[in-house]
N, C-alpha and C positions, 0 to 999 in steps of 0.2 A: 451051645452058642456063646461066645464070649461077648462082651460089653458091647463093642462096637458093630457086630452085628447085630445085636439086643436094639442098639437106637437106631439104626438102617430101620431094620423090619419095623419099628414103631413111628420112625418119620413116613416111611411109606402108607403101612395101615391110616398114619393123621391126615396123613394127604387123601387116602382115597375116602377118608369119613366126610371130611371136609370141600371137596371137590364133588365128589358123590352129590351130597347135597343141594352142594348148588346147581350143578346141572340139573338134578332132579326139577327144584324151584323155578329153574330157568322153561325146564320142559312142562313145567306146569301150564307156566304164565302162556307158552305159545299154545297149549290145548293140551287133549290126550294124545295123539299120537306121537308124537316126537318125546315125551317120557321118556322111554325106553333107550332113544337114541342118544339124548343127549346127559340122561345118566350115565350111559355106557361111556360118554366122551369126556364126563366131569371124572369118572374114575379113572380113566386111563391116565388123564393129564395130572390128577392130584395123585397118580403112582409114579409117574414121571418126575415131577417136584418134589417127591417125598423124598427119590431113591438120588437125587440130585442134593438134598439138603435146605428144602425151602421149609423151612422149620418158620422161621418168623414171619415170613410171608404167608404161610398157611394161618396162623394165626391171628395175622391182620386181617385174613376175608373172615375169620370166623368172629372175631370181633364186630366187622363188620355187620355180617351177617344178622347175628342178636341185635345188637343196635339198632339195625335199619328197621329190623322187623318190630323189635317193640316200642320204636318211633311211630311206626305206619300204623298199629297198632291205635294205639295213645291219638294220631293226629286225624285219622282217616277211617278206622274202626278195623275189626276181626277180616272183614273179606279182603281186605289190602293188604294183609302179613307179608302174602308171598312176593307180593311185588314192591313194598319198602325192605324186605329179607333180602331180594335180588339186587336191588339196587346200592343196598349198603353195603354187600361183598364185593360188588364192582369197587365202590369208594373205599373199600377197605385193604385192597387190593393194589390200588392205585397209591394209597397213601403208605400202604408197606415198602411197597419199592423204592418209594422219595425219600422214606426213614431210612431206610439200610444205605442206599447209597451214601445221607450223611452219615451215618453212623461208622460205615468201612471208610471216607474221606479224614471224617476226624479222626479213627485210628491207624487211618498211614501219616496223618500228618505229626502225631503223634510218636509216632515212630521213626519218624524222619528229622524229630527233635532229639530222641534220644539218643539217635546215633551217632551225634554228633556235629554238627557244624556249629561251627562256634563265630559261625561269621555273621550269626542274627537274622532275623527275619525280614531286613533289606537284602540277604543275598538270596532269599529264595522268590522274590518280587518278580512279576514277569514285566516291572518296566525296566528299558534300557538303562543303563548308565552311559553318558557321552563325553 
């Protein structure tokens, strides 16, 4: 295997540890039988985002994840884990995605300065000139 297949198969494998999970939690919280279902639909989707490159975005629900739970924890007590755990991968989740979009925004803009226009940041303005 060379390097970049070495981080393929480990974005995937993070993805389905991480997705795993949560559907697991998620299949918790609606009872026993949907378990099974909705782990099986946390890994497929955390192998899909892996094999895609959602490396930071995996990250953000697993952030999440801890956090929420040992919030629920701390606020709510031990029987709550799984359901401040679910809810903080949602928001963790959510907040991944509003991160990365500024974070790829700031670095085209970034890039869009180096490339050169020397005409300043009135010519990239979306108001008119008249």
């Amino acid at each position: 295997m060379n390097r970049s297949s070495t981080k393929a198969w480990f974005d995937v494998l993070f993805g389905v540890v991480v997705m795993g999970t949560v559907g697991t939690l998620i299949g918790t919280i609606l009872g026993g039988s949907p378990v099974p279902l909705a782990s099986a639909l946390g890994v497929a989707l955390g192998a899909v985002v892996g094999l895609l490159g959602g490396r930071r975005f995996l990250a953000s629900i697993l952030v999440g994840t801890v956090l929420g739970g040992l919030l629920a924890w701390l606020v709510a007590g031990f029987d709550k884990i799984s359901f401040g755990a679910g809810a903080g991968a949602a928001m963790g989740g959510f907040l991944g995605v509003q991160i990365s979009m500024l974070l790829d925004g700031r670095a085209a803009r970034s890039v869009g300065a180096v490339d050169g226009s020397d005409e300043g940041p009135a010519a990239r303005s979306t108001v008119t000139k008249s």
